[in-house]
C-alpha positions as CSV (number, residue, x, y, z in Angstrom):
1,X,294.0,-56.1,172.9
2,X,293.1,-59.3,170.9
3,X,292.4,-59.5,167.5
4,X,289.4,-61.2,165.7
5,X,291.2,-61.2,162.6
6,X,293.2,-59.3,160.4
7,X,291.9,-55.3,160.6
8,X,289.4,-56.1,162.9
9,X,289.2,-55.9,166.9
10,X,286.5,-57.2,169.0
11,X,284.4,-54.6,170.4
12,X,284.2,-56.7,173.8
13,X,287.8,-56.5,174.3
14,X,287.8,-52.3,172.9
15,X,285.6,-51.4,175.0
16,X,287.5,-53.3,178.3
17,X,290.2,-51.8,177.3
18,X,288.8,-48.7,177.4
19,X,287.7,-49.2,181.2
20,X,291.2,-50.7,182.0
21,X,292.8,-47.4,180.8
22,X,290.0,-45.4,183.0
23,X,288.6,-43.4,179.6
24,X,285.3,-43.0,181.0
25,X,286.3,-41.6,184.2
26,X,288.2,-39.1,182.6
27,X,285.8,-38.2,180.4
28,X,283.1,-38.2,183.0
29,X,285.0,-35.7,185.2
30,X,286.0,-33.6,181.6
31,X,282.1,-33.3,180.8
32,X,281.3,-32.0,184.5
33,X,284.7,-29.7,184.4
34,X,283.6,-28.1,181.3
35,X,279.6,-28.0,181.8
36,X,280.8,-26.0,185.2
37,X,282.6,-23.7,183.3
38,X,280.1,-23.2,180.7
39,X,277.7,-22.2,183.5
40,X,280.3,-19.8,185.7
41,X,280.7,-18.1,182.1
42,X,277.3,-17.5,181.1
43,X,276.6,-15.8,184.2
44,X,279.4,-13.8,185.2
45,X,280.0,-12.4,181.9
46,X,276.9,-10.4,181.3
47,X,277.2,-9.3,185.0
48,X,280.4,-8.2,184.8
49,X,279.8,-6.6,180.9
50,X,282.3,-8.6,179.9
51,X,282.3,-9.3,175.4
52,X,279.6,-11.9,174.7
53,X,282.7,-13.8,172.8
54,X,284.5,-14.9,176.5
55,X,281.0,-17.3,176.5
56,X,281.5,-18.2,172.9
57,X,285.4,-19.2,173.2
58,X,284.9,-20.8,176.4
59,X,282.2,-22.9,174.8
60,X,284.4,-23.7,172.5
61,X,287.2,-25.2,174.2
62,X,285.0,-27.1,176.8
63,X,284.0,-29.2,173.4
64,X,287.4,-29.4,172.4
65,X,288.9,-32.7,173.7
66,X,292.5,-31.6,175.2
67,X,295.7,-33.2,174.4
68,X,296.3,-33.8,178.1
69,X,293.3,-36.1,178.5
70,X,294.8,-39.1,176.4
71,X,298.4,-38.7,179.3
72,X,298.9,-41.1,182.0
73,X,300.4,-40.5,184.9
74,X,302.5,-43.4,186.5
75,X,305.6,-44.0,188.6
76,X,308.2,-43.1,185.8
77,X,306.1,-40.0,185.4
78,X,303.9,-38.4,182.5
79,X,303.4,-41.4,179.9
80,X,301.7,-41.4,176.7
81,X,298.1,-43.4,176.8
């Protein structure tokens, strides 16, 4: 990543570096993941008379960005991004 000058980056380079490291896939496919989950939740637990907090905390840590999302994954193994 290039700098502009001193404490500054260029958002034109920050933001292809963002799509280099595939950030908005990930966060893409974390949205969908956790709006599916949301959904499965909201209907199974009133059917099921399940405690109206299972919808609550599973709300909650759908919005919660999760450590693993910033890993990579490449030949030497699990890196950090």
């Amino acid at each position: 990543m290039s700098f502009d000058g001193p404490g500054t980056v260029s958002t034109r380079n920050f933001f292809s570096e963002l799509k280099w490291r595939n950030v908005y896939k990930v966060a893409a496919a974390y949205a969908v993941v956790g709006w599916l989950a949301i959904q499965v939740t909201a209907t199974i637990v009133p059917a099921l008379h399940l405690p109206d907090g299972l919808t609550d905390q599973n709300f909650s840590l759908s919005v919660t960005p999760q450590p693993t999302a910033r890993r990579n994954f490449n030949e030497g193994g699990l890196a950090k991004s």
